[in-house]
N, C-alpha and C positions, 0 to 999 in steps of 0.2 A: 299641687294639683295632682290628683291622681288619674293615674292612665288603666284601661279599659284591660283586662286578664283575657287572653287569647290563649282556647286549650291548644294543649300541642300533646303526637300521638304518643308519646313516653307517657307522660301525665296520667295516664286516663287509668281508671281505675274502675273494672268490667264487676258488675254483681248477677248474679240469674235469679231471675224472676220465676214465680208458678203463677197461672192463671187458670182457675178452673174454668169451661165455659158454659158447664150446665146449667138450663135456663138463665143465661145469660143473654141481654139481646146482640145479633152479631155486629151492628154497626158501633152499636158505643162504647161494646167491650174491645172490637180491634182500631175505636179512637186510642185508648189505654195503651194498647199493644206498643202501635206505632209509636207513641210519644214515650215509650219507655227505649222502642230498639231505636227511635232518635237520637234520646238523651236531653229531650226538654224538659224533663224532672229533675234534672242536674242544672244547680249554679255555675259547674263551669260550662255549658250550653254554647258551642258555636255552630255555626250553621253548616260553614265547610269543613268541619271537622267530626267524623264516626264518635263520636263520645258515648253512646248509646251501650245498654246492656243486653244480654242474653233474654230472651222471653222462650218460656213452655209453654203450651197451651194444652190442657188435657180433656178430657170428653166433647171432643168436639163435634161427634155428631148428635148430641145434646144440643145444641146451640137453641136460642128461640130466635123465629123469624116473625115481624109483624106485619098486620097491613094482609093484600094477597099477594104477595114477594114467589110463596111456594110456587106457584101457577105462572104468572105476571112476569118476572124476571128469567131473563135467558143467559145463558153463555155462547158466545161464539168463536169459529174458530175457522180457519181459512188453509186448505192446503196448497192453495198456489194454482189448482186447476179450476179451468171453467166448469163452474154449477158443484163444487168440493163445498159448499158453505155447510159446517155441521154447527147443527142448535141443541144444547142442552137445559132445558128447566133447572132452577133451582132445586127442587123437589129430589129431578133424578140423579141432579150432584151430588145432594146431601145423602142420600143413600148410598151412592157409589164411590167417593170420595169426598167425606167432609174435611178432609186437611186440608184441599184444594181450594173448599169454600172460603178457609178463613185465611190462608195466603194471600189469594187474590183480593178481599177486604183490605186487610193490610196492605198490599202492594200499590194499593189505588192511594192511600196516604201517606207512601216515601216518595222521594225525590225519582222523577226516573233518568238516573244516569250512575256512573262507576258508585258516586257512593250508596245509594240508594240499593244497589243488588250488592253490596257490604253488607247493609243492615240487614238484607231478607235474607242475608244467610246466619242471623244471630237467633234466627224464629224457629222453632224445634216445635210440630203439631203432632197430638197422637188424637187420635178418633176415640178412645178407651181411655182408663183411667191411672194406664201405667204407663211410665217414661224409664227410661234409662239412664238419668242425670240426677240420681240420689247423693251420687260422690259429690256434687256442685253445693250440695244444702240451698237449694232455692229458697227465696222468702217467696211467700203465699202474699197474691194481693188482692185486697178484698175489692169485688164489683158491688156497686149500690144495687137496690133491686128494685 
């Protein structure tokens, strides 16, 4: 009878990914993301276990959004004081910070707990078309269109 392979964290054997995000759409491209810095693209795949790789993500303020998301979608954020509630549109994220756009996509698709802020720190976003992680030899993955 054979028994069930449980990665263990020696084992794991880390690759880095590129992901370009130009006109890419942002939800299906940071499904990809997240199931790469999981590691459910790997056969050895456990749940409580980081198995997961490096993700880049570059031109991210390229992204495409569909639907009316730009306008319609908000961000919020609370300081802890009465009437402190700031709102930010997608719109004026995307201008101001699109690395932040595509974080928080992803974040919404990890786990939220110890390992889960493991994995978002495997996620390297540049807004532009250059990165820093040429010594890594990323493989390129291709998005459908």
């Amino acid at each position: 009878m054979k028994t069930t392979k449980f990665a263990k964290k020696e084992e794991i054997q880390r690759k880095w990914f590129l992901v370009d995000a130009k006109d890419a759409v942002l939800g299906r491209m940071a499904v990809k993301v997240a199931d790469c810095l999981r590691g459910k693209n790997k056969a050895i795949f456990t749940p409580n276990v980081d198995t997961g790789d490096f993700v880049i993500v570059i031109n991210a303020g390229k992204v495409r959004i569909t639907g009316n998301k730009l306008e319609d979608k908000m961000y919020y954020s609370h300081t802890g004081y009465i009437g402190h509630l700031k709102e930010e549109s997608l719109k004026d994220r995307l201008s101001n910070a699109p690395e932040e756009v595509i974080k928080s996509a992803v974040w919404g698709m990890l786990p939220k707990n110890r390992l889960g802020r493991a994995m978002i720190k495997k996620l390297k976003v540049y807004a532009g078309a250059e990165h820093g992680h040429a010594a890594q030899k990323p493989e390129l993955i291709q998005l459908s269109k």
